[in-house]
C-alpha positions as CSV (number, residue, x, y, z in Angstrom):
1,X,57.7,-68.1,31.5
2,X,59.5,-64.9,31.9
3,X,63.3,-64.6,30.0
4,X,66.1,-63.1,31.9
5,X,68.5,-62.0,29.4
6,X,71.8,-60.1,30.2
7,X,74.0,-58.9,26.7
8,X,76.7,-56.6,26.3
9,X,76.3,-55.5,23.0
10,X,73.4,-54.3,20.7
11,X,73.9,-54.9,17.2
12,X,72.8,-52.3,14.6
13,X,70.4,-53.9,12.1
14,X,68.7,-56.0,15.0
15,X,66.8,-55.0,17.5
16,X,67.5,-54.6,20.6
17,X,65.5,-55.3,24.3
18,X,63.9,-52.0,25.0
19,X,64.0,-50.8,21.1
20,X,62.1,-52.2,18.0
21,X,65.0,-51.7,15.2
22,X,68.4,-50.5,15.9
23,X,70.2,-48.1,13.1
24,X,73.1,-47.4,14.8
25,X,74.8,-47.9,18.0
26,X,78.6,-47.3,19.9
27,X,79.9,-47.0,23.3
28,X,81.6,-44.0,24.0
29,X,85.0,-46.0,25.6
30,X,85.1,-48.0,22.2
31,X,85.9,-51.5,23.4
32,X,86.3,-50.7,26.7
33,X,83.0,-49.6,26.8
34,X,80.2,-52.0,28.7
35,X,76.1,-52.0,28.2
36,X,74.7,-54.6,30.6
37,X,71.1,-55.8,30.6
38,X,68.7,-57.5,32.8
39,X,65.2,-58.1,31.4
40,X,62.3,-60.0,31.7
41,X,59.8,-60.7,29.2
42,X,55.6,-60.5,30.2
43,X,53.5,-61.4,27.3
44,X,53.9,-58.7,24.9
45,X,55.5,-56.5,27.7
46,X,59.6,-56.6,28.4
47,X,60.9,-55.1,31.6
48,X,64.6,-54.2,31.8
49,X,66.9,-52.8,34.3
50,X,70.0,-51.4,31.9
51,X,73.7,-50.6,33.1
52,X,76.2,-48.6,30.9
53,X,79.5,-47.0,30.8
54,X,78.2,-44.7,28.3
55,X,76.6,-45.2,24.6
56,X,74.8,-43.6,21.1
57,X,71.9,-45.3,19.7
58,X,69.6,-44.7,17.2
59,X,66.5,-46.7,17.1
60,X,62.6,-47.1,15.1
61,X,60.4,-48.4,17.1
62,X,57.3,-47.8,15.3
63,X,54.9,-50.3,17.2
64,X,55.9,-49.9,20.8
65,X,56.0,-47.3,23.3
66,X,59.0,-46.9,26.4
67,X,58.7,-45.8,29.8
68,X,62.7,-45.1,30.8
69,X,63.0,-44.1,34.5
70,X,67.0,-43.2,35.2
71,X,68.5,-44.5,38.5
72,X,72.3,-42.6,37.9
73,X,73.1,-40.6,35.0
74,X,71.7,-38.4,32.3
75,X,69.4,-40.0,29.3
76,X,69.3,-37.3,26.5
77,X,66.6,-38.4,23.5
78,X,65.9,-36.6,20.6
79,X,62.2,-37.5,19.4
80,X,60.6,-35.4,16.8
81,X,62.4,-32.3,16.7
82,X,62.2,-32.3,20.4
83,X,64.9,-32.9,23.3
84,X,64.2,-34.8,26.7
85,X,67.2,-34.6,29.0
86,X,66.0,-37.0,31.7
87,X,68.4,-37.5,35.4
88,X,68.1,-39.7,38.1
89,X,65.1,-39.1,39.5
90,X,63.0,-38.3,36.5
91,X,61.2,-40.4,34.0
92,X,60.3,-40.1,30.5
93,X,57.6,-41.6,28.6
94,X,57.9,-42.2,24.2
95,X,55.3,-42.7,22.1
96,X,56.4,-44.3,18.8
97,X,59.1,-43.0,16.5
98,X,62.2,-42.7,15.4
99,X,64.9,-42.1,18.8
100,X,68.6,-40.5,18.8
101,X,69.6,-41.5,22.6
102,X,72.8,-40.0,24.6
103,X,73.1,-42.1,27.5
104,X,75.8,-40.1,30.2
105,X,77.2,-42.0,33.3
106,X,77.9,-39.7,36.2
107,X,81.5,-39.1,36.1
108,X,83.1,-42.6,36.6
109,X,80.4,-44.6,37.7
110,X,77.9,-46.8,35.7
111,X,74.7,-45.3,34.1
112,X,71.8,-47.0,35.2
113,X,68.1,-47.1,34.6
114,X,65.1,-48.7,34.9
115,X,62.8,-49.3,31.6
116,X,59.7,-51.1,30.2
117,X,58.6,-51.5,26.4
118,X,55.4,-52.4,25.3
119,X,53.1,-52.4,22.1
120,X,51.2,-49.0,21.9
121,X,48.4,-48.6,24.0
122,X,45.4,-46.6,22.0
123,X,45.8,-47.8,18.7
124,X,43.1,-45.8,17.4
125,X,45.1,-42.1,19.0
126,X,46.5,-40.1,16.2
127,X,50.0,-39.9,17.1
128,X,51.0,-37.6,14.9
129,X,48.9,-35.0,16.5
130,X,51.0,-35.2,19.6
131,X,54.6,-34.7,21.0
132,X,56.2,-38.3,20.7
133,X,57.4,-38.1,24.5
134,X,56.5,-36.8,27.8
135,X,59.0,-35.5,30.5
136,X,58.1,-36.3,33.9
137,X,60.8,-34.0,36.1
138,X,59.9,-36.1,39.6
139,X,59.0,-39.4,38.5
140,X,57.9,-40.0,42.5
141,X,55.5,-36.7,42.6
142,X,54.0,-38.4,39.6
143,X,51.8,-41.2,41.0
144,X,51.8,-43.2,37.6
145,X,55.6,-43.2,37.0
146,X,56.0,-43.4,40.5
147,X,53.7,-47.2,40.5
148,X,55.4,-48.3,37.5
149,X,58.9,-47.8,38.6
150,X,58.2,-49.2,42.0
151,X,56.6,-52.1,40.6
152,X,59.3,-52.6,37.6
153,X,61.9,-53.0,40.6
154,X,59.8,-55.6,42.6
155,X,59.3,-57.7,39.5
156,X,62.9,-57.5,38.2
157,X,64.2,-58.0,42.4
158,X,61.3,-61.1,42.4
159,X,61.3,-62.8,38.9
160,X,65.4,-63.4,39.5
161,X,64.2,-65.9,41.4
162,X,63.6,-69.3,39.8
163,X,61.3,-70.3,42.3
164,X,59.3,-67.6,42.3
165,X,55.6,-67.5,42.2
166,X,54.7,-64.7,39.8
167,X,56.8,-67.0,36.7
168,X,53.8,-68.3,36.5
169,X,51.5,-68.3,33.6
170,X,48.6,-66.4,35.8
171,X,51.3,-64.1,37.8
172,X,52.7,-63.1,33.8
173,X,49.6,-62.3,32.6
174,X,48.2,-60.4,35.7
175,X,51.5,-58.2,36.1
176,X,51.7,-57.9,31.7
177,X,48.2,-56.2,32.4
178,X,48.5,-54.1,35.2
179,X,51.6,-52.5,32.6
180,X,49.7,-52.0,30.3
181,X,47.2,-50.4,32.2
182,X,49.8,-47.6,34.0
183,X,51.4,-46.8,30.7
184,X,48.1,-46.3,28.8
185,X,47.4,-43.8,31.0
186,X,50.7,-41.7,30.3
187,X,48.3,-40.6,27.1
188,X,46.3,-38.2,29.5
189,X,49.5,-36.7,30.6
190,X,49.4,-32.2,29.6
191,X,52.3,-32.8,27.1
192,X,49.6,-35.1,24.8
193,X,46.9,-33.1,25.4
194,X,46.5,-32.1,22.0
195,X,45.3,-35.3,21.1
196,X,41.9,-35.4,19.9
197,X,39.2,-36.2,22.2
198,X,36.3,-38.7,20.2
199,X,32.4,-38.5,22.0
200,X,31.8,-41.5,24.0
201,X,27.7,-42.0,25.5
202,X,26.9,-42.8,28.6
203,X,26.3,-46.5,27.0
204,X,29.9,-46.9,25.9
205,X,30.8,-46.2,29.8
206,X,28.1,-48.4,31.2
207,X,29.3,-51.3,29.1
208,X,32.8,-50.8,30.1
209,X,31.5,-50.9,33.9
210,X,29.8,-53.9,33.0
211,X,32.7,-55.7,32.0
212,X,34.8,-54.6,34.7
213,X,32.5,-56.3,37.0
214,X,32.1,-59.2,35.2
215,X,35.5,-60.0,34.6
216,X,37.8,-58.3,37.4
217,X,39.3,-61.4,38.0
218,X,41.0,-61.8,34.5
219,X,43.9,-59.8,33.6
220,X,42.0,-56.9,31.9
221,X,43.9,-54.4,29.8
222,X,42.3,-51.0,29.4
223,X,43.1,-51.2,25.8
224,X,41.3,-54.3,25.7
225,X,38.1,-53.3,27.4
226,X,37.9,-50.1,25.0
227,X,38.6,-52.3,22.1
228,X,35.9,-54.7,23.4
229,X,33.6,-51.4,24.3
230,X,34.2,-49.9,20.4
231,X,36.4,-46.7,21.2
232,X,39.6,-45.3,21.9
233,X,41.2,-45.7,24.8
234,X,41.3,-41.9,25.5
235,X,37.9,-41.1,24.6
236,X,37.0,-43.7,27.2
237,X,39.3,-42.1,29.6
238,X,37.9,-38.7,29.2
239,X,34.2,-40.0,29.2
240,X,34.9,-42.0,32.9
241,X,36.4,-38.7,34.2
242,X,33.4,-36.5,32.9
243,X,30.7,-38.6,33.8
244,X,32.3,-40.9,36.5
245,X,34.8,-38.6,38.1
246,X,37.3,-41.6,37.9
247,X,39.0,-43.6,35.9
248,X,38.6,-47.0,34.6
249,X,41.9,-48.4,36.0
250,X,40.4,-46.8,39.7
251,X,37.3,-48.9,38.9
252,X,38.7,-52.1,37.8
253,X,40.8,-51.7,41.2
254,X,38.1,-51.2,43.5
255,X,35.8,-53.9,42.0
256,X,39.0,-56.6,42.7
257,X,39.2,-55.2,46.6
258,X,35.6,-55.4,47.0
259,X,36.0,-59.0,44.9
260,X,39.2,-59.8,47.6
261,X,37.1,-58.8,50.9
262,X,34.0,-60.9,49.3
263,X,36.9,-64.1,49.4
264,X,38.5,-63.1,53.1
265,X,34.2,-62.7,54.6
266,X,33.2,-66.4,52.6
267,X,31.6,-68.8,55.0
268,X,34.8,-71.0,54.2
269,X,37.0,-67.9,53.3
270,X,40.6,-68.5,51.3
271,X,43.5,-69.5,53.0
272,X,45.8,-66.5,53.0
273,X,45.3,-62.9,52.2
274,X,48.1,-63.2,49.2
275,X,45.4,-66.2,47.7
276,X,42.6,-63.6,48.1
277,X,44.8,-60.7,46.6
278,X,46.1,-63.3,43.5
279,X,42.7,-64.8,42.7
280,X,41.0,-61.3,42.7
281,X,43.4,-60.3,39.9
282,X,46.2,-58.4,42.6
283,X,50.7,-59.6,41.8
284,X,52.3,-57.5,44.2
285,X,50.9,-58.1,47.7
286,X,52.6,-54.6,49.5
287,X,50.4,-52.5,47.0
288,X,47.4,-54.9,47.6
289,X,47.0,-54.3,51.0
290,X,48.0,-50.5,51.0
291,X,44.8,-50.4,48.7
292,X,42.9,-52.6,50.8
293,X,43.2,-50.6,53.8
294,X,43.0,-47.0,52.1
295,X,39.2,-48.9,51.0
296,X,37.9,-50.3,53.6
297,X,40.3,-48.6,57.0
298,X,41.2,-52.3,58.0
299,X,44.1,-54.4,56.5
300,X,43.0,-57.7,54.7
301,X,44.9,-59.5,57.1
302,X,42.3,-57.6,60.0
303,X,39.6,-58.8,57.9
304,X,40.4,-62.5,57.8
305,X,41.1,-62.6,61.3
306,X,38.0,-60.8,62.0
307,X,36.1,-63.7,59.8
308,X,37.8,-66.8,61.4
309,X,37.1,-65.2,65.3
């Protein structure tokens, strides 16, 4: 089951919830000072919504990677001889690395921000040969930073529930995947395009179809699926977009609606729409049918109807 954890204090030498190892760390007010946070843990994945007066910290995190989407306030991050100044509005993506973070409230609010951690995506990339983090300016004209904010708030807003469904154990592992998925394909983002690209055949791309297909109902990670097909996760990017013209997270995605509208046309089809959208591998229902209807130009809930008339 997911944690929900709120501290007021990071302690230098420990680690903290969206950082591996923290050197150093101080709020700017001294004892007045205040760092608030909510998170939720998802498998390997932890989700965090993070309020501050204003703080410093230094941080390692040599196995993990950070999506950090600002609600109010400035995040300044200093990554590899490079500065990100990220506002409200924005959204920055880290590869691993060593961090110096500035975090700035606006005037005499509260910083806030929304932020996810999870273990690195392509662990065969060559990080080196890359910028260690990404600046999105307009996290909302960016379609990937805008799904995985939108979807970090409905987890955090649902999983404070106790009651809620998605605590459990199929719900974690569906929403840890879909994560994954969104931040691994930060890595195709122009600031990382220097990364090396590795051949992939037609075979390799086949086989990953093949899985997809076979297995849409299971929370699939796209590292996974390369790892299973025998490449990296950007060389199997690259080869879906060259040969394919798509990606393998817009695959996997249309083989679950087409899996979903298969359930709602059954002879003795499921009881709801949100069992059809959870059993075909789907958490947040609002996104389901968005992508149900942009598929097929009728809403599931049109389709069932349809079936039982």
């Amino acid at each position: 089951m997911p944690s929900h954890v709120t501290t007021t204090m990071v302690v230098p030498g420990g680690t903290g919830v969206l950082t591996e190892s923290v050197e150093r760390f101080q709020l700017l007010d001294g004892l007045r000072g205040r760092l608030g946070i909510r998170s939720a843990r998802l498998g390997e994945v932890t989700i965090a919504r993070v309020r501050s007066t204003g703080h410093d910290i230094v941080s390692r995190n040599s196995g993990v990677v950070a999506f950090i989407a600002p609600i109010r306030g400035t995040l300044s991050v200093e990554a590899g001889g490079r500065v990100l100044e990220t506002r409200a509005g924005a959204a920055s993506y880290f590869r691993p690395g060593r961090r110096v973070a500035m975090v700035r409230p606006p005037g005499a609010a509260t910083f806030e921000a929304i932020g996810v951690v999870a273990p690195r995506g392509d662990r065969r990339a060559a990080g080196s040969e890359s910028p260690p983090g990404v600046l999105f300016p307009s996290a909302a004209a960016d379609a990937r930073a805008r799904a995985l904010e939108g979807y970090m708030r409905f987890l955090l807003g649902e999983l404070a529930s106790n009651d809620s469904p998605l605590h459990g154990k199929g719900a974690v592992r569906a929403s840890e995947a879909l994560i994954l998925n969104l931040l691994a394909e930060f890595d195709l983002s122009p600031g990382f395009a220097g990364v090396r690209r590795v051949s992939t055949s037609e075979a390799h791309v086949r086989r990953a179809e093949e899985i997809i297909r076979a297995r849409s109902d299971e929370p699939l990670t796209l590292d996974g699926l390369a790892l299973e097909v025998g490449v990296g996760l950007r060389a199997l990017q690259a080869a879906f977009h060259d040969r394919r013209g798509t990606t393998p997270r817009a695959m996997l995605t249309a083989t679950r609606l087409e899996r979903a509208r298969e359930r709602l046309l059954l002879d003795h089809p499921v009881p709801s729409v949100a069992a059809a959208a959870f059993l075909s591998g789907f958490v947040h229902l609002g996104r389901f049918a968005a992508a149900y209807r942009g598929q097929f130009g009728e809403t599931p809930s049109e389709t069932l109807r349809r079936r039982r008339g």
